[in-house]
N, C-alpha and C positions, 0 to 999 in steps of 0.2 A: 669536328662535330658541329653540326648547325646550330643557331644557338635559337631555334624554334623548338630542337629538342631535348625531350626534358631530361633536367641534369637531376642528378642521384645530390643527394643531399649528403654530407657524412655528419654523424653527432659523434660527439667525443664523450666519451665519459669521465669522471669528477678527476680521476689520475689524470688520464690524455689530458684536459684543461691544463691541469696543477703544473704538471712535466713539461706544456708548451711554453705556460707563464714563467716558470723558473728558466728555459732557456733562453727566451725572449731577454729576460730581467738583465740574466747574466751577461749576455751579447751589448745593450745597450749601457750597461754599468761600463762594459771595459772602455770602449768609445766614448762614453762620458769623461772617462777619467784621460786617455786621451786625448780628447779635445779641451776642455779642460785646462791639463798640460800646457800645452799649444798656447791657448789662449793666457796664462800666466805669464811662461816665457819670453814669448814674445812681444808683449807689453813692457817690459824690461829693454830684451836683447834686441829686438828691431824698433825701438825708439832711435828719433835722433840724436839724440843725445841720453844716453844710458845711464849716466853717472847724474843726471839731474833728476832721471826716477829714483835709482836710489837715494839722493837724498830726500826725496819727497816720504819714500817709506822710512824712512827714520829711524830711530829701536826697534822697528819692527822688521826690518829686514834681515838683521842674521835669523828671526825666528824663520820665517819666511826659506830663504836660504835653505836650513835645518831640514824645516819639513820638505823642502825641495829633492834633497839628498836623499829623504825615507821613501817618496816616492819613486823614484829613481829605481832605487834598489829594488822596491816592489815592482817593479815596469821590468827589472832585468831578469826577477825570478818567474813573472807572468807570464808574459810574453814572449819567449824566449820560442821556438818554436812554434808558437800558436798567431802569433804576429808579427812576425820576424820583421816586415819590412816597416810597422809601426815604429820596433823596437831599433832597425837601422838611424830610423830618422833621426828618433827622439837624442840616441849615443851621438850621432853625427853635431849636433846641435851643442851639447853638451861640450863636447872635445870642441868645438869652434869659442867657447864660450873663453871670453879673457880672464887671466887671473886676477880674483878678490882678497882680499880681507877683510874679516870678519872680526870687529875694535869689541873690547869688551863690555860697552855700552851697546852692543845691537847692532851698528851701525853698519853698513859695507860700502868701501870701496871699489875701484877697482885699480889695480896695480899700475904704474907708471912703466911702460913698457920701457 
């Protein structure tokens, strides 16, 4: 089509709006939370030295951790089919991740291989 001619305009009405903004929201929420993710992670796990951010996070890191865990779980029940390959990464990541503990003050290590 040329673009001298004239295009048909479409109005949406008060639904069509509502219904686009809710799928919009929903689309940019999960990618949020994804990226997000990501950026957590990674601040941690692709540090040079891993165990001197955890001690930076201090008692605040089994919280940290915790809620890591609930996201997690909600990434495996979300995602699952709907972003499989987000949801590849994110596992791949996880399983590469060393083992910690978590000291009853908050604290995390990670394990002396």
């Amino acid at each position: 089509m040329s673009i001298i001619k004239k295009k048909t305009k479409v109005t949406l009405n008060e639904d069509e709006i509502r219904a686009t903004r809710v799928l919009n929201t929903t689309s940019s929420m999960a990618e949020n939370m994804i990226n997000l993710w990501n950026n957590g992670w990674d601040s941690i796990w692709d540090a040079p030295d891993p165990a001197t951010v955890l001690v930076e996070l201090g008692t605040d890191a089994g919280e940290v951790f915790a809620l890591n865990e609930n996201v997690i779980a909600f990434f495996g029940s979300s995602l699952t089919g709907r972003r499989q390959e987000d949801l590849d990464a994110i596992t791949a990541k996880v399983l590469a991740k060393p083992a910690t503990t978590t000291h009853p003050d908050g604290t995390v290590t990670i394990d002396p291989v």
